[in-house]
C-alpha positions in Angstrom: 6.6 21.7 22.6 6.0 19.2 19.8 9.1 19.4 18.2 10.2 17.5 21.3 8.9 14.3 19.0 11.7 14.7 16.8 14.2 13.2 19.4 12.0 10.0 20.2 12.9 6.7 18.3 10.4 4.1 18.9 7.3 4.8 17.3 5.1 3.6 20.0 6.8 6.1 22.3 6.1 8.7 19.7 2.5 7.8 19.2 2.0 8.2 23.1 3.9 11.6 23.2 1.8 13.2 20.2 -1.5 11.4 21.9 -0.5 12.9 25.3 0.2 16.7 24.4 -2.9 16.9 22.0 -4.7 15.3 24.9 -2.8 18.3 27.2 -3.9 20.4 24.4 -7.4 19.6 24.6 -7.8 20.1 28.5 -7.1 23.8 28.8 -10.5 24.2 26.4 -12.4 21.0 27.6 -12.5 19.5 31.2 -13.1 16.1 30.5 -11.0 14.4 27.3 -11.2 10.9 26.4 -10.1 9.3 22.9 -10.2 5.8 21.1 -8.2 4.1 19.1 -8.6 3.0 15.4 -6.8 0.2 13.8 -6.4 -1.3 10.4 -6.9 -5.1 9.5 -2.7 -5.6 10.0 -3.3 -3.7 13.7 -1.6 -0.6 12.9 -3.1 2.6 14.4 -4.9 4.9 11.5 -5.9 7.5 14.3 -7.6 8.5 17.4 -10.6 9.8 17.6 -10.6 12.4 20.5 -14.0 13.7 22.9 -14.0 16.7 25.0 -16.5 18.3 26.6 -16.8 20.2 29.5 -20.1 18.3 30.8 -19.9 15.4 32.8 -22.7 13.7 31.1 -21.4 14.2 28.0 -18.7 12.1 28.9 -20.7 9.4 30.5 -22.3 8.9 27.5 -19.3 9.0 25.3 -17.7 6.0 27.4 -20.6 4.0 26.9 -20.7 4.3 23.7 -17.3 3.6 23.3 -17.8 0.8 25.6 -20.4 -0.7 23.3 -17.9 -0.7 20.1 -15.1 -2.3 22.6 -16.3 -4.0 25.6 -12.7 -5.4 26.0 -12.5 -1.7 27.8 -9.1 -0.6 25.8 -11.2 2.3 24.1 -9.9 0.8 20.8 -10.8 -0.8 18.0 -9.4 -2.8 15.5 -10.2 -5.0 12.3 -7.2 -7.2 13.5 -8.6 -10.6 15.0 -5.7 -11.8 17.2 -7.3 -14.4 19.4 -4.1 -14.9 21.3 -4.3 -10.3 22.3 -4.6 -9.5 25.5 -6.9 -7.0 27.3 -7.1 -4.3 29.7 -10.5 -4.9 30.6 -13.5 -7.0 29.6 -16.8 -5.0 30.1 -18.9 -7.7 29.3 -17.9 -9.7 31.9 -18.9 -7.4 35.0 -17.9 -9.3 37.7 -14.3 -8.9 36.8 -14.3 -5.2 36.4 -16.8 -4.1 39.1 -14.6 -5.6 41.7 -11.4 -2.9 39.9 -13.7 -0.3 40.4 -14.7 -0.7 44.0 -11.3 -1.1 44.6 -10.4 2.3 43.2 -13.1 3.8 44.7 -11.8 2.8 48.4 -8.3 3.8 47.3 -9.2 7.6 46.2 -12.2 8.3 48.7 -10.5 6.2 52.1 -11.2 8.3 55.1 -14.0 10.5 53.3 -17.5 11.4 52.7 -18.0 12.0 49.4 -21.5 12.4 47.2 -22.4 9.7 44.3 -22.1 12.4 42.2 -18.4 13.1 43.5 -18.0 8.8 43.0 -19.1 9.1 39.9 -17.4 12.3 38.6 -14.0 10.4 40.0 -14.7 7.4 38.1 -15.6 8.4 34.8 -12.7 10.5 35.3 -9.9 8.9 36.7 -10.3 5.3 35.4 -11.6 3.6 32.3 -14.8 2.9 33.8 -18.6 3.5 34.7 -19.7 3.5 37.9 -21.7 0.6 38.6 -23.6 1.1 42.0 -22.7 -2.9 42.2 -19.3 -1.4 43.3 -20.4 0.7 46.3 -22.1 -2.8 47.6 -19.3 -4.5 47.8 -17.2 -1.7 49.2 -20.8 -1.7 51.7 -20.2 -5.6 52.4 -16.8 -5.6 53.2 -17.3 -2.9 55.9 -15.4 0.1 53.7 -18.6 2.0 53.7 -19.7 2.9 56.8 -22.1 5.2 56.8 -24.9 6.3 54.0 -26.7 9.9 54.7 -29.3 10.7 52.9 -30.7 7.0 51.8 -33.9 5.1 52.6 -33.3 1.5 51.4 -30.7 -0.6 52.5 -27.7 -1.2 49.6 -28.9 2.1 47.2 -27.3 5.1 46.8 -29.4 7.6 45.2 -27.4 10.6 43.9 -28.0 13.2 46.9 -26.6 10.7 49.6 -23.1 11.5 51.4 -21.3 8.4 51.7 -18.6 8.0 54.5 -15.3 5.6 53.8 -13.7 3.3 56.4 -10.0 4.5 56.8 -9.1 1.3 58.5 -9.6 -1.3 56.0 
């Protein structure tokens, strides 16, 4: 299956490939796989550094911790200081990315009950994220959440709750 990388060109394309099948690799040992990027002071990659784990809290607290070495949320990191780069995401600024999850949240769970612990399992996941419970109030606020089993308090979500999505919205 590898040797399929003989017949790409562009290096980037290449990089991806390799970075996919180990990734593919990976998941038939480990259920959740997750990597970051290292790059040199002239932003070349020098590797990726690859987590997998078959706990769920394992990777939780690998993505915060990768988080805290690149809040820009591209799960790399570079010596390279280009002022002018772009970013996927910016996890220091919270308002900006709570609002993507929330929004991927309603996407994947519209028409559903799902646990916090199904939320969360999705998120860490599916996206580049954490799940902030911020993001199930807003989904709450704009009437996408429309019913919460299990809760006490209006706005929380503790873990055993069932949390029913809109479909309509």
């Amino acid at each position: 299956e590898w040797r399929k990388v003989r017949e790409i060109e562009n290096t980037e394309e290449k990089h991806k490939f390799i970075v996919n099948l180990y990734r593919s690799k990976l998941r038939e040992f480990a259920k959740y796989v997750w990597y970051f990027e290292m790059k040199d002071r002239q932003n070349r990659t020098l590797y990726y550094l690859f987590f997998a784990t078959n706990h769920i809290k394992g990777l939780k607290h690998m993505k915060r911790a990768m988080m805290k070495v690149d809040e820009r949320g591209t799960y790399r990191f570079s010596d390279f200081r280009d002022v002018n780069q772009s970013y996927l995401i910016n996890f220091s600024d919270e308002t900006y990315w709570i609002e993507e999850v929330a929004e991927a949240i309603y996407k994947n769970f519209k028409g559903k009950t799902a646990s916090v612990k199904e939320i969360e399992e999705f998120v860490l996941v599916e996206t580049p994220y954490l799940l902030k419970k911020e993001s199930l109030k807003i989904l709450e606020r704009q009437g996408k959440i429309i019913d919460v089993e299990g809760r006490k308090k209006a706005f929380t979500y503790p873990e055993r709750c069932k949390i029913k999505f809109s479909d309509s919205k």
